[in-house]
C-alpha positions as CSV (number, residue, x, y, z in Angstrom):
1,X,10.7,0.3,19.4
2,X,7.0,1.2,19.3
3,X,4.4,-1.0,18.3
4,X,3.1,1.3,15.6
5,X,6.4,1.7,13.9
6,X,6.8,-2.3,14.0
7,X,3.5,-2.3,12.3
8,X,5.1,0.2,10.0
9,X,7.6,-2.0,8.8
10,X,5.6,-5.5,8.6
11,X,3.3,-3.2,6.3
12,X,6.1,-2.6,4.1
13,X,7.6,-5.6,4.5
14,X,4.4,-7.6,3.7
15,X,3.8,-5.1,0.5
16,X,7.3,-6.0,-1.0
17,X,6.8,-9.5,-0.9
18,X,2.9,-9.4,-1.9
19,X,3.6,-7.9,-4.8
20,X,6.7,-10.3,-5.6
21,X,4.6,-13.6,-5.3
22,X,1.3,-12.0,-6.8
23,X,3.9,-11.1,-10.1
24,X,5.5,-14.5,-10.1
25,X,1.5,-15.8,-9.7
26,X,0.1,-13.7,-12.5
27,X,3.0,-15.1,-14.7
28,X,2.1,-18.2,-14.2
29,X,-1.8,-18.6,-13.9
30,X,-2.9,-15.2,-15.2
31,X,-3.9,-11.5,-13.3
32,X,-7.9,-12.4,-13.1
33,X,-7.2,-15.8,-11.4
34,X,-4.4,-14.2,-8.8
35,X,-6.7,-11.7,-8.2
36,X,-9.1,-13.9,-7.2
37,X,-7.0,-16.1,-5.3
38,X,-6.2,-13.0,-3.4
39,X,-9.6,-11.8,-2.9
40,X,-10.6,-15.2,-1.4
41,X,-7.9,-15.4,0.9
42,X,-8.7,-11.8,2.0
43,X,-12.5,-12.7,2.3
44,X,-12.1,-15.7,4.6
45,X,-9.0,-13.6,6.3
46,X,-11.4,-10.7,7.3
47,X,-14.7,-12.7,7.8
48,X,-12.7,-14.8,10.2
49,X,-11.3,-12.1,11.8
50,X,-15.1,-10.2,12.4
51,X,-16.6,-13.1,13.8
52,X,-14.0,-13.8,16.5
53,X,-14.1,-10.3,17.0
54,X,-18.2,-10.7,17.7
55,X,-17.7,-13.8,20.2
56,X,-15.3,-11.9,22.1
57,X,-17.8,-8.8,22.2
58,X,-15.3,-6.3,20.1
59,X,-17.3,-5.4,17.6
60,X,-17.6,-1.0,17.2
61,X,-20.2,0.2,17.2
62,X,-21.6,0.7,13.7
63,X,-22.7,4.7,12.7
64,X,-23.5,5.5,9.4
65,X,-20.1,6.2,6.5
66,X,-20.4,8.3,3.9
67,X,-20.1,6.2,0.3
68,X,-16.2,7.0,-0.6
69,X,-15.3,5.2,2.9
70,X,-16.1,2.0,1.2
71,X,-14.2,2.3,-1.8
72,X,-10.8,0.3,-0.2
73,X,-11.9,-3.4,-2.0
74,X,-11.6,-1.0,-5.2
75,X,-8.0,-0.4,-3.8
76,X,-7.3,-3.2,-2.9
77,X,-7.4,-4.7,-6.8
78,X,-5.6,-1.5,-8.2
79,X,-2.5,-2.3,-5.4
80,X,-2.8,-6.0,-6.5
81,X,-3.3,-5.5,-9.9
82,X,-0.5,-2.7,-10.5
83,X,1.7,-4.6,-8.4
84,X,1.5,-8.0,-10.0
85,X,2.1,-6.6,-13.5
86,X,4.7,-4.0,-12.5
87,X,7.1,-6.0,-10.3
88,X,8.3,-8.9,-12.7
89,X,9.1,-6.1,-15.5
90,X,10.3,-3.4,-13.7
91,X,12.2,-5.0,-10.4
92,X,11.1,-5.3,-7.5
93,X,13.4,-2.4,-6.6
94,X,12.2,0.3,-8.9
95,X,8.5,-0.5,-8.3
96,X,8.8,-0.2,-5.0
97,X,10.9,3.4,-5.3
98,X,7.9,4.6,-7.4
99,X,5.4,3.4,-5.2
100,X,6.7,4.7,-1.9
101,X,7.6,7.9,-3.4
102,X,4.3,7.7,-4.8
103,X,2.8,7.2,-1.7
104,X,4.6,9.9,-0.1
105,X,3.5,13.0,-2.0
106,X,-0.2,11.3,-1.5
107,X,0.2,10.7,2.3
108,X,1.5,14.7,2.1
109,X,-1.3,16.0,0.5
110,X,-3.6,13.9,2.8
111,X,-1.9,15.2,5.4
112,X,-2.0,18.7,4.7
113,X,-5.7,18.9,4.0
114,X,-6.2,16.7,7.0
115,X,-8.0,13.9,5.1
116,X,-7.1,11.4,7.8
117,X,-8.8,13.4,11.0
118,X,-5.6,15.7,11.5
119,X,-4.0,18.3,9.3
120,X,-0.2,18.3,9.4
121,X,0.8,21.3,7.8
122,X,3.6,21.1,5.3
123,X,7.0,22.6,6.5
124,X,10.5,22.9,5.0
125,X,11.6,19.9,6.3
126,X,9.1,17.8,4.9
127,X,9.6,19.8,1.2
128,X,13.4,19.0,1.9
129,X,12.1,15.4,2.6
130,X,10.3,15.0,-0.5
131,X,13.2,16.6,-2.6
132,X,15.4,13.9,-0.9
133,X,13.0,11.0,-2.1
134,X,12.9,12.5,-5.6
135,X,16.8,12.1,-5.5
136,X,16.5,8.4,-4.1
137,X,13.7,7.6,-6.7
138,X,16.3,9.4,-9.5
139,X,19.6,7.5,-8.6
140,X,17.5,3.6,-8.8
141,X,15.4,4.5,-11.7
142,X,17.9,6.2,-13.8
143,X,19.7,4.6,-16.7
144,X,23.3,3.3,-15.5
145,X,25.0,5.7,-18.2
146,X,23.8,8.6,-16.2
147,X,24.3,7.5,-12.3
């Protein structure tokens, strides 16, 4: 198995269960203060992780980014902050259908317009894939009566 599809699966993996503790979290000591739990953790996490990376010499190169590229922290708290309310009153189950089908007809578009540094054109088999996740996202979401 590739490393990148490994990486592919610890992501979702790690987004699942995120958003599972942050809801149980937010129940219990409020959304402003889980947030900023999470924000700490991610600040020492990534401050950490820059300076080993400037003992060791690995730092890029820095060139100037436009001002959208710095919009992930804003992100970052919408992921957190959805999640955290969503999960304990929808299910863990049908948030994450939502999100990822969500996410799909996002990472399309992206795709297609080559927001990422490559277009992948849209193709039949990609429409047939997101008809396929719209079924997926129908038969969990749906009311019982109708599955």
């Amino acid at each position: 198995m590739s490393p990148l599809v490994i990486l592919a699966v610890l992501l979702g993996l790690s987004v699942c269960l995120q958003s599972t503790v942050n809801g149980q979290l937010s129940g219990r000591v409020g959304l402003p203060l889980t947030l900023a739990i999470n924000s700490g953790v991610v600040f020492v996490g990534s401050t950490s992780w820059y300076l080993v990376a400037r003992l060791t010499g690995n730092v890029a190169e820095r060139t100037p980014a436009p001002w959208h590229l710095f919009t992930g922290g804003l992100f970052g708290i919408v992921i957190i902050s959805c999640a955290a309310v969503a999960y304990p009153r929808l299910g863990a189950g049908t948030t994450t259908t939502i999100a990822v089908a969500s996410q799909l007809v996002t990472a399309l578009l992206l795709d297609q317009f080559g927001a990422t540094g490559r277009p992948v054109p849209m193709n039949t088999a990609r429409i047939l894939g997101l008809v396929l996740v719209a079924l997926g996202v129908w038969l969990v979401v749906a009311p019982p009566k109708l599955r």
